[in-house]
C-alpha positions, 0 to 999 in steps of 0.5 A, a space after each residue: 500500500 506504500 507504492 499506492 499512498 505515494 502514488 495518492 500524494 502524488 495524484 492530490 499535487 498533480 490535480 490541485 491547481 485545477 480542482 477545487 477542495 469541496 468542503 465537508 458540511 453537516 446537519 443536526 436534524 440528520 445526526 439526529 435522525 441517523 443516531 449517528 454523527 455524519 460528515 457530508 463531502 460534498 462534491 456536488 460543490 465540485 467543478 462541473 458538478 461531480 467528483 469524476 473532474 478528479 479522475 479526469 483530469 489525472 488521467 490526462 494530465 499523464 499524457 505525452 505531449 503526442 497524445 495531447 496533440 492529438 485529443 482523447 476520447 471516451 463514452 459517457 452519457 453522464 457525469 464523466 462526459 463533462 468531466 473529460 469535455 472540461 478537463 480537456 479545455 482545462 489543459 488545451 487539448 480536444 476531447 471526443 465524447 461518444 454519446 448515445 443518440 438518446 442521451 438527454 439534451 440537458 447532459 449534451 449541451 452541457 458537454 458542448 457548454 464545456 468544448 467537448 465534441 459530441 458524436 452520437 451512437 446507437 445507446 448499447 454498450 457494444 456501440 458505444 465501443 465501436 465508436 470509440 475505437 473507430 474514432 481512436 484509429 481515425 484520427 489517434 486519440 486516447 482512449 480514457 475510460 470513466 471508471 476501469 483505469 488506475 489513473 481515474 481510479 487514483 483521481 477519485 480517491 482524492 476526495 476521500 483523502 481530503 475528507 481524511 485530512 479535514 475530519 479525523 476520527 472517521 469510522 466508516 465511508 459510504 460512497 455510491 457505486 455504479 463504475 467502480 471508480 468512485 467506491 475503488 479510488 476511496 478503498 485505496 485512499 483508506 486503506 493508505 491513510 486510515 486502514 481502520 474505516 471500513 467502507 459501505 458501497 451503495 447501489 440501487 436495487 434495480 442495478 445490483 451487478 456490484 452485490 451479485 459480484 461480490 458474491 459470484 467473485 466474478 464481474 456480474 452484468 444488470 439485465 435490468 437498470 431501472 433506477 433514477 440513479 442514472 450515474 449508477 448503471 454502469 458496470 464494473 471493470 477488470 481493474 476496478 472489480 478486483 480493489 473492491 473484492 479484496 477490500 470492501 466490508 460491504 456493499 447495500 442495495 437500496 429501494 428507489 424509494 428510499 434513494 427519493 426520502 434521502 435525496 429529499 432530505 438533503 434537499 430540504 434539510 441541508 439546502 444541498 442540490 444533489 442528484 439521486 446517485 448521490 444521495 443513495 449513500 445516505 439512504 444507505 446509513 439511514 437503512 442500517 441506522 439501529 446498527 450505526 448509533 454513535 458511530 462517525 461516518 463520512 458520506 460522499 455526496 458523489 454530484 449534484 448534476 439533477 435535471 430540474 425537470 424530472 425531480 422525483 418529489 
């Protein structure tokens, strides 16, 4: 873990100039109704509104001077879409965003808003591929991956190593899972700095394929993803999946239900714009809350990036 902990150090001074340390914010009435003292690290504070700037911009900071002449690529409907598109401005250089065809408008004016070019697919994974790869052969860009690559992976553990370094004492994390990215990054900062906080992966039931891996111990596909945590459809990676296998304590499946009650709370209570992806950390708390009365828990508000003409309450 020392090679990965200087690796972490190293990753935090590369992305400092170009991100922003969020802060980490709590609530009264949310201690009081989880019984627990809960410490919110807030990345829908982050630039372009989600954590995955972080990775994004690791990722491409690493590039030969021939790779950033030449652009990158990667496939992404959601959150990682934008990340790259403004990292990519960040540092000068082209990003390529393959997008499905029915990708919602708001995400893709947000993607052009920040410089990326867009090019549209049919909405399978298997095309999403194939467009990707063809545009790297065309005109040799490198492909960056939005959640199965240790340079992301190493970006997203950032935050969790900020939340280390503003709130000492921490017990346990709880982070959404849907990539990999996220839950990994911060399994790897945790068991670097403070080996002692166990880490609580939370993910919809409609799209359990990180649960049903775990306990497969193989890379597990969702036949269905009908959740309104649409950051959290995505499915593991080789690179990824093996982090999570060997260190996570855990990972609960949430209602959508509840994902509504949580994200609702931290609207009405906090006064926090967070999109459903994120609030399933809390829904995850608040569904073990008897086992979890006194504990100090971070929570990792993973993006605020809600398209206010869908909100489920």
């Amino acid at each position: 873990m020392n090679s990965i902990r200087n690796q972490l150090l190293q990753t935090h001074e590369r992305i400092a100039p170009f991100v922003h340390h969020t802060p980490v914010m709590t609530s009264s009435m949310l201690n009081e109704i989880s019984g627990a003292s809960l410490f919110f690290k807030c990345e829908n504070f982050q630039r372009m509104g989600a954590f995955k700037m972080r990775g994004a911009l690791n990722a491409m900071l690493q590039l030969t001077p021939e790779q950033k002449a030449l652009g990158v690529v990667t496939h992404s409907s959601g959150n990682f879409a934008q990340a790259l598109a403004l990292a990519a401005k960040s540092l000068g250089i082209k990003a390529y965003i393959v997008m499905p065809d029915n990708a919602p408008e708001v995400k893709k004016q947000a993607v052009k808003g920040y410089g990326g070019i867009i090019v549209e697919c049919l909405p399978t994974l298997k095309d999403r591929e194939s467009c990707s790869e063809n545009l790297m052969k065309e005109k040799g860009l490198t492909f960056i991956h939005p959640s199965n690559d240790l340079q992301v992976i190493l970006g997203q553990g950032t935050a969790a190593k900020e939340l280390f370094e503003d709130i000492s004492g921490l017990e346990m994390i709880f982070a959404p899972v849907g990539g990999g990215g996220l839950v990994a990054g911060t399994l790897l900062a945790t068991k670097s700095f403070d080996p002692h906080i166990s880490v609580i992966g939370c993910e919809p039931m409609a799209a359990d394929d990180a649960y049903r891996s775990l306990l497969s111990g193989k890379i597990e596909n969702n036949t269905t993803t009908d959740t309104m945590a649409d950051g959290l459809k995505t499915a593991l990676g080789d690179i990824n999946f093996p982090i999570i296998k060997e260190h996570i304590s855990e990972i609960i499946r949430i209602e959508e239900e509840e994902i509504i009650e949580s994200m609702k709370l931290i609207w009405e209570r906090m006064k926090l714009v967070v999109e459903p992806s994120a609030a399933i950390a809390l829904a995850g708390v608040l569904k073990h809350k008897e086992k979890l009365k006194g504990k100090k828990i971070g929570i990792l508000l993973s993006g605020g990036n809600v398209d206010l003409g869908k909100l489920p309450f």
